[in-house]
C-alpha positions in Angstrom: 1.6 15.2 -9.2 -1.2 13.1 -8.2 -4.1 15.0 -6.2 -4.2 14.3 -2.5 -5.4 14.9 0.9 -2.8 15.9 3.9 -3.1 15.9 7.1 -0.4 17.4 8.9 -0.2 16.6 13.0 -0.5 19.2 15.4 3.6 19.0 15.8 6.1 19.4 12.7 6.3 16.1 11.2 9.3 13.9 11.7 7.4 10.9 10.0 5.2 10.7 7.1 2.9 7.9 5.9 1.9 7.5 2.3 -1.8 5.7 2.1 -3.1 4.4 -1.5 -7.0 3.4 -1.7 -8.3 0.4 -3.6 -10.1 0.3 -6.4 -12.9 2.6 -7.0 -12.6 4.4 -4.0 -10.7 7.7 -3.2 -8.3 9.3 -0.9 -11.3 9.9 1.5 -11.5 6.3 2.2 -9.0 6.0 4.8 -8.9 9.6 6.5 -11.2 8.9 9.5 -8.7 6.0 10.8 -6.1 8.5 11.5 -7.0 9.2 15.0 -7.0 5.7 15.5 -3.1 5.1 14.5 -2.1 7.7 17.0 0.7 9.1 15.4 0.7 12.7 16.6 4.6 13.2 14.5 3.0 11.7 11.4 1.7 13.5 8.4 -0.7 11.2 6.0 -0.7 12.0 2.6 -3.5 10.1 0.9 -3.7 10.0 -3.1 -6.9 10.2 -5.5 -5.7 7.1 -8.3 -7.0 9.1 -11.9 -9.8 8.0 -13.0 -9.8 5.0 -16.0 -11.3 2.2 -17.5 -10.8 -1.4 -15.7 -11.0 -4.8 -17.8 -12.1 -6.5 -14.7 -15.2 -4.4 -14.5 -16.6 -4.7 -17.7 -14.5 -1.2 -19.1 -16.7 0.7 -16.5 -14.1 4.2 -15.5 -13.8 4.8 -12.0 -10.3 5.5 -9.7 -7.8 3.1 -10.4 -4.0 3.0 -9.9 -4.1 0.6 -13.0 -5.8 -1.9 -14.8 -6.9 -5.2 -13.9 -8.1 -8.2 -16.3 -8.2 -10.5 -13.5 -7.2 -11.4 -10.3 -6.1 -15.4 -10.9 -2.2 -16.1 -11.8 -3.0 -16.4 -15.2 -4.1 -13.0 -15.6 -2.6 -10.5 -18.2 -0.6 -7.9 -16.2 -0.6 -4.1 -16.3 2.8 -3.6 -16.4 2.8 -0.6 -18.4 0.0 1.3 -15.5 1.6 0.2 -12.6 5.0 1.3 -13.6 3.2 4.5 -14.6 0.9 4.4 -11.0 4.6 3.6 -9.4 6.0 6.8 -10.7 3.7 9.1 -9.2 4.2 7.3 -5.8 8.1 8.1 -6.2 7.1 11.6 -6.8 5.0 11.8 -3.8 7.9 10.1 -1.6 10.6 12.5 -3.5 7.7 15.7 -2.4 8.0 14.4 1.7 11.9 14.4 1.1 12.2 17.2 -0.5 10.1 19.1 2.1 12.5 17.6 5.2 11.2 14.1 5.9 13.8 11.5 5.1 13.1 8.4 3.1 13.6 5.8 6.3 11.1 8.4 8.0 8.1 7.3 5.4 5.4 4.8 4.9 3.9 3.8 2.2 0.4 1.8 3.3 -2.3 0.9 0.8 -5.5 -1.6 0.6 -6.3 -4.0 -2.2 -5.4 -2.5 -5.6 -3.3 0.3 -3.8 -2.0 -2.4 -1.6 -0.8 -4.0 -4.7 0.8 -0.6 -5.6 2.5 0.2 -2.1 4.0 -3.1 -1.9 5.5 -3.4 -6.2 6.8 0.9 -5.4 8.3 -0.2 -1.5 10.4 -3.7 -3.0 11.2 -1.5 -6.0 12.3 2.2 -4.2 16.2 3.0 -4.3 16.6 4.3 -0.8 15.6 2.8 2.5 12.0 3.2 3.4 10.5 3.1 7.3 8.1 0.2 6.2 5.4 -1.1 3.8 1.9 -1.9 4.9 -0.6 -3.7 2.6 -3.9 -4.8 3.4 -6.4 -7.5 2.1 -4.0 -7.4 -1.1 -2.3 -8.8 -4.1 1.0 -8.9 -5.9 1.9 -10.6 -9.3 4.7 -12.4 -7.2 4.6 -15.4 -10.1 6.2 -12.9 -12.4 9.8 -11.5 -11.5 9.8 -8.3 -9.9 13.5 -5.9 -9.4 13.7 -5.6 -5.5 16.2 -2.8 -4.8 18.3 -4.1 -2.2 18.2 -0.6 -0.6 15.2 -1.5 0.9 16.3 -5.2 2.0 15.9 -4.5 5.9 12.6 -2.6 5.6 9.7 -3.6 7.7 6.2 -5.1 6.0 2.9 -5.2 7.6 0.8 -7.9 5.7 -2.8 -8.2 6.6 -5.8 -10.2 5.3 -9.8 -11.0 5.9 -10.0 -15.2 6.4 -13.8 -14.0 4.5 -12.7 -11.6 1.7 -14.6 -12.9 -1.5 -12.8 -10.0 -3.7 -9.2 -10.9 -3.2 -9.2 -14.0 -0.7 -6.7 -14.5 2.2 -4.3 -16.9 0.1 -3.2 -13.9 -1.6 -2.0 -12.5 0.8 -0.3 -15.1 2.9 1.4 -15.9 -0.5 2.4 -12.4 -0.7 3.8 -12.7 3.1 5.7 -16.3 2.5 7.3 -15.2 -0.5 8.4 -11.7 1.7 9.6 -14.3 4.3 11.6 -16.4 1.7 13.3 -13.1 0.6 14.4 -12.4 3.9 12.2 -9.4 4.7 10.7 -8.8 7.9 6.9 -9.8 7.7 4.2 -8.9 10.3 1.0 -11.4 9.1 -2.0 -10.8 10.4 -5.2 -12.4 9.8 -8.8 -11.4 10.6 -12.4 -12.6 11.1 -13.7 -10.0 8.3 -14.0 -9.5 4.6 -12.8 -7.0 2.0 -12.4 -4.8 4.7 -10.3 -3.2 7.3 -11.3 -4.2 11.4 -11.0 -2.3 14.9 -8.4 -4.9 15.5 -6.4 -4.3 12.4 -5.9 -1.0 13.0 -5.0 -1.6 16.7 -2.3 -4.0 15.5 -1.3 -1.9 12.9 -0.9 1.4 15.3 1.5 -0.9 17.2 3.3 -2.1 14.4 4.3 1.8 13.9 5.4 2.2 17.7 7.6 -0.9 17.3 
């Protein structure tokens, strides 16, 4: 099982969101926008990715959910790490069912590389999940990917910086259009800001949840 943070709300939790860091980062990262969502039924769970070497920056080791050579469509894929990276997500959805949470009761949420990792785990997951939130992020949509039609009716939250320089904004309305084509139900959102998350953001994406 993948190290984490928790924190539980002040109530027993009915809901539980699921929230994967980008790369180089740890589950630290996003703990201090919690009071911000406003979820006071909502347990977070936030993941440490182990710590490996990436292609992408120069074989230096640092947390990653997988490797990355690249971030153009050409780019060799790390199928073997993200289908490893997906099966400790799995295990960490199975650990909030087993303790009393059911699946259409979780979130799974990530930025960038985890983004990458929430979205590939939430198309892939054999039961219904409450909804999928990735942010300033990435898929390899140009290759096939198994969508379990368990999950056809689940809710995405797809956000983006119009100035991110790291992964820019076409990624991610690519990732939202293709959602769209499939039939999912998309929430895009775009944002004045860069590889980042915004006050706004957040604000949108707390009322997403109350939806």
């Amino acid at each position: 099982m993948l190290e984490h943070i928790t924190i539980e709300p002040q109530t027993p939790a009915k809901k539980a969101v699921i929230w994967l860091h980008g790369l180089g980062a740890d589950g630290y990262d996003f703990e201090p926008i919690v009071p911000q969502l406003n979820q006071p039924d909502t347990r977070f769970i936030f993941p440490h990715a182990p710590v490996r070497p990436v292609t992408i920056n120069g074989g230096m080791s640092m947390r990653a959910w997988f490797d990355i050579h690249g971030l153009d469509l050409e780019s060799r894929i790390d199928w073997e790490g993200l289908a490893a990276a997906e099966q400790n997500v799995v295990k960490l959805i199975n650990q909030q069912i087993e303790a009393g949470i059911p699946a259409n009761q979780i979130y799974l949420a990530g930025f960038s590389q985890g983004g990458a990792l929430a979205l590939y785990t939430g198309l892939r997951f054999n039961q219904k999940l409450a909804g999928v939130i990735g942010l300033s992020t990435f898929l390899p949509i140009h290759h096939p990917i198994e969508c379990n039609p368990a999950n056809a009716d689940t809710r995405f939250f797809i956000a983006h910086g119009r100035q991110d320089n790291v992964v820019p904004v076409i990624f991610g309305n690519m990732i939202a259009q293709w959602l769209q084509h499939k039939g999912y139900a998309v929430d895009w959102h775009e944002y004045n800001m860069a590889h980042q998350v915004c006050s706004e953001e957040i604000e949108a994406l707390a009322g997403w949840f109350n939806e």
